[in-house]
N, C-alpha and C positions, 0 to 999 in steps of 0.2 A: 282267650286272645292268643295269639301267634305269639307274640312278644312279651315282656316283661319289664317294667322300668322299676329298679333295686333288687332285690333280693325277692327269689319265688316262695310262694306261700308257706315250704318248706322248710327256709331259711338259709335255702344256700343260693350262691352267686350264681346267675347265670351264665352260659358257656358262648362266644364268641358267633359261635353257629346258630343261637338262635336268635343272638344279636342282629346279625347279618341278612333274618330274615326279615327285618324293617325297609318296606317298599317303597321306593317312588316311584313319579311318573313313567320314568324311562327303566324302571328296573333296584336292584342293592346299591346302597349308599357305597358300598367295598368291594374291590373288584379283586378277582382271583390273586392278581398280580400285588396286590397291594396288600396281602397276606404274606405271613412268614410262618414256620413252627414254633410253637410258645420254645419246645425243648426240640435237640437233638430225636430225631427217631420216635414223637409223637405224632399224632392225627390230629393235636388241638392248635389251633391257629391263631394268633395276636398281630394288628396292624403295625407294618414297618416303620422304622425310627425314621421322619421325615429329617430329613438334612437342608442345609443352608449354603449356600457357596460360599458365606464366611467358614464355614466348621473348615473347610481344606486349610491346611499349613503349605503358605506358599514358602518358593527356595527361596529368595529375593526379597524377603520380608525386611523392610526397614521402618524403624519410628522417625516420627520427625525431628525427636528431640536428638537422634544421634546424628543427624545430618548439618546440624545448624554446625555452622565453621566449619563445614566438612568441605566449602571451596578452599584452591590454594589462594594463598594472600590474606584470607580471611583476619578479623583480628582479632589477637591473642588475648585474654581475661584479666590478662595485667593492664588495658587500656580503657576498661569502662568497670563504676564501680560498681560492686557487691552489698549487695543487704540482705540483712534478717541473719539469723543465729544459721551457723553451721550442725549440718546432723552428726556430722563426727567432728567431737570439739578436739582440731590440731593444735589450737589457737592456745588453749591452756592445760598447765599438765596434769595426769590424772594424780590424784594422792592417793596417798601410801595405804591408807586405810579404807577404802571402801566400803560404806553404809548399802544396807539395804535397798533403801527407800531411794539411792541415787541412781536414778538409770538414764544418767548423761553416755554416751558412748564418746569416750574416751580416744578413739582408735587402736585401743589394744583389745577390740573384741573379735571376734571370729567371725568368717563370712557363710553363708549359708551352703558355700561348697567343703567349707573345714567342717561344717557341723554334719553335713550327709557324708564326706570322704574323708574322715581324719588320718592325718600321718602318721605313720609308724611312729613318731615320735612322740605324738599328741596322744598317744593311746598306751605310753610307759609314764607319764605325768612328765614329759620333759615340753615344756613349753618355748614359743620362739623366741621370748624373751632373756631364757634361761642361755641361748646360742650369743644375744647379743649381748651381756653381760661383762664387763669385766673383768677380766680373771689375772691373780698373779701366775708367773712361769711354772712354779711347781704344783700350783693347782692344775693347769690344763696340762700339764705333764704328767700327774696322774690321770685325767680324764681320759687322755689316749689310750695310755695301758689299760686299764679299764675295760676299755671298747673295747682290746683285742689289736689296735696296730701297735705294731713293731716296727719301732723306730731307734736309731741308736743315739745316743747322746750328741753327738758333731753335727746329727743331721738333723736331728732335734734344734740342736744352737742356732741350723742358718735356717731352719725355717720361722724362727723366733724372731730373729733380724729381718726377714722378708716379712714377717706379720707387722711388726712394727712402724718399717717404714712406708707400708700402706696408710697409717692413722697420721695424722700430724700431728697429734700429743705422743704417739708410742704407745697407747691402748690398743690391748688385744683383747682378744672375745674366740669363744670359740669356733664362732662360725668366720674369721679370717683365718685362724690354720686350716678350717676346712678348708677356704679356698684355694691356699696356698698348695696344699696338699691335692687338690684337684688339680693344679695350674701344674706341677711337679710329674703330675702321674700320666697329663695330655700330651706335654713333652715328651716323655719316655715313649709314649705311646705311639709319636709324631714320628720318633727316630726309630723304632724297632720297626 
């Protein structure tokens, strides 16, 4: 026979060409065109990947679910109720000691763009938690020397005063003298 259906007598697979020699009426079930190279710079040929007009990524792509309230006026989530358990429990807070076997998501876990692009910070064990922390004066006062800024005592004092009267208890953290120290250095920046 011209053909072979599985494996030839031999035991090896048959090659695409002899395949191809299976007739119909009008001629091969595959036409030249609907061949491609198995590889780069071979003579052996395998049938093109049929595609779908869904496979294209259009620019414009929207779900539906991101559209709902996307009118203005629409109304806000605070005016009809909610049920069923939330997937990140904001609702109660996470304990201190976490079990194993607990895989409530808390909201202090990581999103799938921290776990593919971690931050320079997340990849020295300093966590974001660890920024919004409480700290006394001379703890984050060593923390800057530390790092490497040079600040001097006075200017240390008023940015301790501006960190402060940012919080309405007077808690500081260090990610408020960061800000502060951003806000200080945009200015300079604004006037130079």
């Amino acid at each position: 026979p011209s053909h072979f259906i599985g494996k030839k007598p031999d035991g090896s697979e048959p090659s695409l060409s002899e395949d191809a020699e299976i007739k119909t009426n009008d001629g091969s079930l595959l036409k030249d065109e609907d061949l491609v190279p198995k590889e780069p710079g071979t003579s052996e040929k395998t049938p093109k990947t049929l595609t779908r007009p869904t496979d294209r990524v259009f620019a414009d792509y929207r779900t539906t679910s991101s559209q709902y309230n996307a009118t203005v006026g629409g109304l806000p989530a605070t005016c009809y109720p909610l049920y069923g358990v939330p997937t990140i429990r904001s609702d109660i807070p996470a304990p201190r000691v976490r079990r194993i076997s607990d895989r409530t998501n808390y909201g202090d876990e990581a999103n799938a763009y921290a776990l593919l692009c971690p931050s320079v910070f997340s990849q020295k064990g300093v966590y974001e938690r660890d920024f919004f922390k409480t700290r006394p004066k001379s703890e984050i006062a060593r923390i800057l020397r530390n790092i490497g800024v040079s600040i001097s005592d006075q200017n240390f004092e008023e940015v301790w005063k501006q960190a402060c009267m940012k919080h309405h208890r007077g808690d500081v953290c260090v990610e408020s003298i960061r800000n502060i120290l951003d806000e200080i250095q945009a200015s300079h920046t604004k006037c130079s």
